[in-house]
N, C-alpha and C positions, 0 to 999 in steps of 0.2 A: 373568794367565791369558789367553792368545792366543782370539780368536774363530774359530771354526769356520766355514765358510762353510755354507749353508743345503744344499752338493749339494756330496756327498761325491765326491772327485777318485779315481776308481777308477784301477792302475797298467796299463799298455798292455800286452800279451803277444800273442804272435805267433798265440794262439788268434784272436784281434778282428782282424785280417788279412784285406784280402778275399783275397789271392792266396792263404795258407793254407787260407781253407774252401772255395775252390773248387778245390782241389788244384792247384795251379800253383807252387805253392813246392818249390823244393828243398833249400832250407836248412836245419840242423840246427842253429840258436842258441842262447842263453841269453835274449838281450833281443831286441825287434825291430830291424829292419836297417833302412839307408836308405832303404828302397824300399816299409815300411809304408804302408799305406790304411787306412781304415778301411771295415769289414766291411757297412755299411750305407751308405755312399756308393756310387751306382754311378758304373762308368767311362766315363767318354766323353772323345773326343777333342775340344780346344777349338773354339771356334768360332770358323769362317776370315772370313778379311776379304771383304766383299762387291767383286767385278771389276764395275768401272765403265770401259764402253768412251768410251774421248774421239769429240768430234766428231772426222769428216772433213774437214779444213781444205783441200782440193785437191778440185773439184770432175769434172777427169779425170788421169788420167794424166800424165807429166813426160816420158812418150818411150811409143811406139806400136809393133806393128808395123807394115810399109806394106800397104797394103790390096792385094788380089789383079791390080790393074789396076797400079799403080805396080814391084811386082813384075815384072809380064810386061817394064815399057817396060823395067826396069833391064837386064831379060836377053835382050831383044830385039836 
């Protein structure tokens, strides 16, 4: 005689759905579809990776413009 487990394994129906009881289903199935939830999890989107900015390794610039004075001599 096989043992019972203590908590009875109830079958999933497309009723226990979150998308179903908040009306967003448009499906008309027999069993549930790939895209089952269940009706008491809520949804949220995962949690994103924390942006860590790198040090500054270059303390100015690698090219300038010329300053307003070197400008004039160029075009002098």
């Amino acid at each position: 005689m096989p043992k019972q487990s203590k908590r009875a394994t109830r079958k999933v129906t497309c009723d226990d759905c979150y998308f179903r009881r908040n009306l967003l289903c448009a499906l008309e199935l027999a069993e549930p579809c790939s895209t089952f939830r269940p009706a008491e999890a809520q949804l949220a989107p995962p949690q994103q990776l924390r942006f860590v900015f790198r040090q500054e390794r270059r303390s100015r610039a690698a090219w300038a413009f010329p300053s307003a004075q070197e400008q004039a001599a160029l075009h002098a």
